[in-house]
C-alpha positions in Angstrom: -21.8 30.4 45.1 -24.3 29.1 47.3 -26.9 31.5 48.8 -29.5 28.9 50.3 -27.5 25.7 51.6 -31.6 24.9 52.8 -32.5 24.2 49.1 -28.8 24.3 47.6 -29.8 27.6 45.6 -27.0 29.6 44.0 -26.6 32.9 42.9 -26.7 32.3 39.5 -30.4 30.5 40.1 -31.6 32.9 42.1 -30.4 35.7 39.1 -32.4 33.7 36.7 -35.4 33.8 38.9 -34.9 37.8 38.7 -34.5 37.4 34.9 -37.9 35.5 35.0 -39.7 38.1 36.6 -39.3 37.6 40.4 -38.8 41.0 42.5 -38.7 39.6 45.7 -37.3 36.8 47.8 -40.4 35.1 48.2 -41.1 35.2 44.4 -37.8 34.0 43.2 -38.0 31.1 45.5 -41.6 30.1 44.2 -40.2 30.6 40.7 -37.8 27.6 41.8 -40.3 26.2 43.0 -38.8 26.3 46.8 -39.8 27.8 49.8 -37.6 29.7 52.3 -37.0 28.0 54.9 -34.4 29.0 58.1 -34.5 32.3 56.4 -30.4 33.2 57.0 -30.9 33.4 53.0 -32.7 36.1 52.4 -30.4 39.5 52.1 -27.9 37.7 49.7 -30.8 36.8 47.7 -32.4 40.0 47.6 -29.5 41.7 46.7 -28.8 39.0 43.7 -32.1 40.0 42.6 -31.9 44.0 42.9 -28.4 43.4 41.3 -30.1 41.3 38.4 -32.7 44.0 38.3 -31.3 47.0 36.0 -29.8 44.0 33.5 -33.4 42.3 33.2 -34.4 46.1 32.8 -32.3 47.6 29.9 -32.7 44.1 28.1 -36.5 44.3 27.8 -36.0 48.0 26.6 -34.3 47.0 23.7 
């Protein structure tokens, strides 16, 4: 699904950007190598990323 129809991100993009180390919004997007831009964006992807959080969590754990 797209999240960011500014720089066609989608979920699954911005969850990798999470899985790369990105904790925020602003991070995930420079991971991309994108910047935010209108800004509508920015609870979905935060919420991706907390989402993606706890996963990226138990797997470095292990």
């Amino acid at each position: 699904m797209y999240v960011c129809i500014c720089n066609a991100l989608t979920d699954s993009e911005i969850a990798e950007a999470s899985r790369r180390g990105a904790r925020t919004v602003q991070e995930a997007y420079a991971v991309l190598g994108v910047e935010i831009n209108c800004g509508q964006c920015k609870c979905m992807a935060q919420d991706i990323i907390n989402a993606a959080e706890p996963a990226y969590m138990m797997q470095a754990a292990e």
